[in-house]
C-alpha positions as CSV (number, residue, x, y, z in Angstrom):
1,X,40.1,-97.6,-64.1
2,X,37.1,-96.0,-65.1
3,X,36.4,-93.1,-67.3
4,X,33.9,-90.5,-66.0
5,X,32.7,-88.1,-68.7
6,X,31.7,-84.8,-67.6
7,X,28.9,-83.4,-69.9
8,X,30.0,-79.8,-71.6
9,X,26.3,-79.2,-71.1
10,X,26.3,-78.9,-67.6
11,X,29.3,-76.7,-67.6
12,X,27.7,-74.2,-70.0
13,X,24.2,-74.0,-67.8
14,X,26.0,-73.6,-65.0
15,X,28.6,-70.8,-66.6
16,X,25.5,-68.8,-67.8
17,X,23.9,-69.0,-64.3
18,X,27.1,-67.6,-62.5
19,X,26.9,-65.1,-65.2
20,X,23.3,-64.2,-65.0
21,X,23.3,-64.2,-61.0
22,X,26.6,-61.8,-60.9
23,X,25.1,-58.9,-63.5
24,X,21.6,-59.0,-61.8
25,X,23.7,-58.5,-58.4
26,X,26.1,-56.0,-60.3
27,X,22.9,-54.1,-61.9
28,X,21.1,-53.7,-58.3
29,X,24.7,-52.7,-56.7
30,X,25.0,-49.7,-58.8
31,X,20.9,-48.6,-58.7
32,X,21.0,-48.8,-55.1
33,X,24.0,-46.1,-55.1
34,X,22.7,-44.1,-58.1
35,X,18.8,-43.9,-56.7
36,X,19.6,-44.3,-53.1
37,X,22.8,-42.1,-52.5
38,X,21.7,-41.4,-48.5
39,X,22.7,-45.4,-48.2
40,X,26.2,-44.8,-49.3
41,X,26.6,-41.7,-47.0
42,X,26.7,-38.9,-50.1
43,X,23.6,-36.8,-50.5
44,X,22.8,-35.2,-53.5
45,X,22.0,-31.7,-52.0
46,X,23.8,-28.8,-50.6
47,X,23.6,-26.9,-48.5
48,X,24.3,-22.5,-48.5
49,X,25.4,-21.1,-46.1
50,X,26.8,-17.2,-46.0
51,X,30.0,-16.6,-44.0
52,X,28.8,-16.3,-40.8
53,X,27.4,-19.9,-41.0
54,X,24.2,-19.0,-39.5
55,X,22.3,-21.2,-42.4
56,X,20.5,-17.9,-44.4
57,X,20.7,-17.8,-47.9
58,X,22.1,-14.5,-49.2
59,X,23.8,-13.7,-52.5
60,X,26.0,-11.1,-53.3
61,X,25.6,-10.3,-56.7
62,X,27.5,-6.9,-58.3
63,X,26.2,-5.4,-60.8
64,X,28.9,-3.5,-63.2
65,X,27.0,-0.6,-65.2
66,X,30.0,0.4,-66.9
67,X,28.7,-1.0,-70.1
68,X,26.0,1.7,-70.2
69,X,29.1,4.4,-71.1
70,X,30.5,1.7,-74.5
71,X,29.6,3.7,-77.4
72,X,28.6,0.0,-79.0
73,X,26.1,0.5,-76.2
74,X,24.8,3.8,-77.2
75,X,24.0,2.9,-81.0
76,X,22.2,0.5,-80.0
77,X,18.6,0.9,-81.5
78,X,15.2,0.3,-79.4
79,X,12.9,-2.8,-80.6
80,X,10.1,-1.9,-82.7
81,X,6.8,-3.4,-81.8
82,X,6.3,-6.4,-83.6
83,X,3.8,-6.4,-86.5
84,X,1.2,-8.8,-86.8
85,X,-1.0,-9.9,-90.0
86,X,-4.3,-8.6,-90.7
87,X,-7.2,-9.5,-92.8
88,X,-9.0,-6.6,-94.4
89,X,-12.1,-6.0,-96.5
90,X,-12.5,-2.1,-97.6
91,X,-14.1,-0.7,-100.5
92,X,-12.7,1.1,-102.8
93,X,-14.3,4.8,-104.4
94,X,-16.4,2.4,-106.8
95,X,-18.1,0.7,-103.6
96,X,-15.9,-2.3,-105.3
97,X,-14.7,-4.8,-102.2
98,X,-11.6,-5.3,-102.1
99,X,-10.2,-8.2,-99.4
100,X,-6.3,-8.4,-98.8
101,X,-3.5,-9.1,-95.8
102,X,-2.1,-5.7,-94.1
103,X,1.0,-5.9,-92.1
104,X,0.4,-3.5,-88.8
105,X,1.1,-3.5,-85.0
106,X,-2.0,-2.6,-84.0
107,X,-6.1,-3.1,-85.3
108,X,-6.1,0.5,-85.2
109,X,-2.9,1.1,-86.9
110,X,-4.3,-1.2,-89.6
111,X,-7.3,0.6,-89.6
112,X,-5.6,4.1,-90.2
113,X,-3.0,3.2,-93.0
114,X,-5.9,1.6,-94.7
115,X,-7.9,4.5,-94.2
116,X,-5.0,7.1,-95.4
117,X,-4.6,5.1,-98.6
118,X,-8.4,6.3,-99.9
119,X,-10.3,2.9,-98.6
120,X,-13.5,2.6,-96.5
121,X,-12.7,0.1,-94.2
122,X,-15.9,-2.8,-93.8
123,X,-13.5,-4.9,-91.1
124,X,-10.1,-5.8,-90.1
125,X,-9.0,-9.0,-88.2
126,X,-6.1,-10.2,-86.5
127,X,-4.5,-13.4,-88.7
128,X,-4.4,-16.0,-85.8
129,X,-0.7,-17.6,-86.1
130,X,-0.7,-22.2,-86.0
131,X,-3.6,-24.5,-86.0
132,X,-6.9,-24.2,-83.6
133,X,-5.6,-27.8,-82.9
134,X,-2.7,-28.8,-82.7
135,X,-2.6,-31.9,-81.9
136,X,-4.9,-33.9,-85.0
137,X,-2.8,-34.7,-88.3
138,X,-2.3,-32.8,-91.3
């Protein structure tokens, strides 16, 4: 009678094979039918088609304008425009300058309301919003 000892070795290379070779075959499996759908018969597109079937593309979209009567509707109030920042150097009535931040929608808005509060305006500038580049550090 002989005794034949089967290294565990052997068994555990060739269990970790069987294992590798069946996810590598289960990974490609499941790309093929996720990247390649027209293989497995099911396309990822529709297609629109109106009622007669003649293959044009028309929607029918209705459009209720009821709302316009809601009285929620009617208080509703209009955007303003929206102001911007502007620098601002003016002299006061003692030729003193005088160098701030205005809040205005316009240059010439700017321009007026500082003009109406007694200053001579020397120059206005719009207060450019972010960084010239945004893509260096801090």
């Amino acid at each position: 009678m002989a005794i034949v000892f089967i290294s565990p070795r052997s068994k555990q290379k060739l269990f970790l094979m069987g294992i590798t070779v069946l996810s590598v075959v289960l990974v490609m499996a499941i790309s093929f039918i996720v990247f390649f759908p027209e293989l497995t018969g099911k396309s990822q597109y529709i297609s629109l088609q109106n009622s007669s079937g003649n293959g044009y593309n028309e929607l029918n979209i209705a459009v209720n304008l009821d709302i316009m009567d809601l009285a929620k509707f009617k208080k509703l109030e209009l955007f303003n425009d929206a102001q911007k920042n502007f620098n601002y150097v003016v002299r006061d009535k003692n030729n003193r300058p005088i160098t701030g931040t205005i809040e205005a929608t316009t240059i010439a808005e700017a321009q007026q309301l500082l003009t109406e509060s007694g200053f001579l305006v020397v120059s206005v500038q719009e207060v450019e919003i972010g960084r010239s580049n945004p893509f260096i550090s801090y």
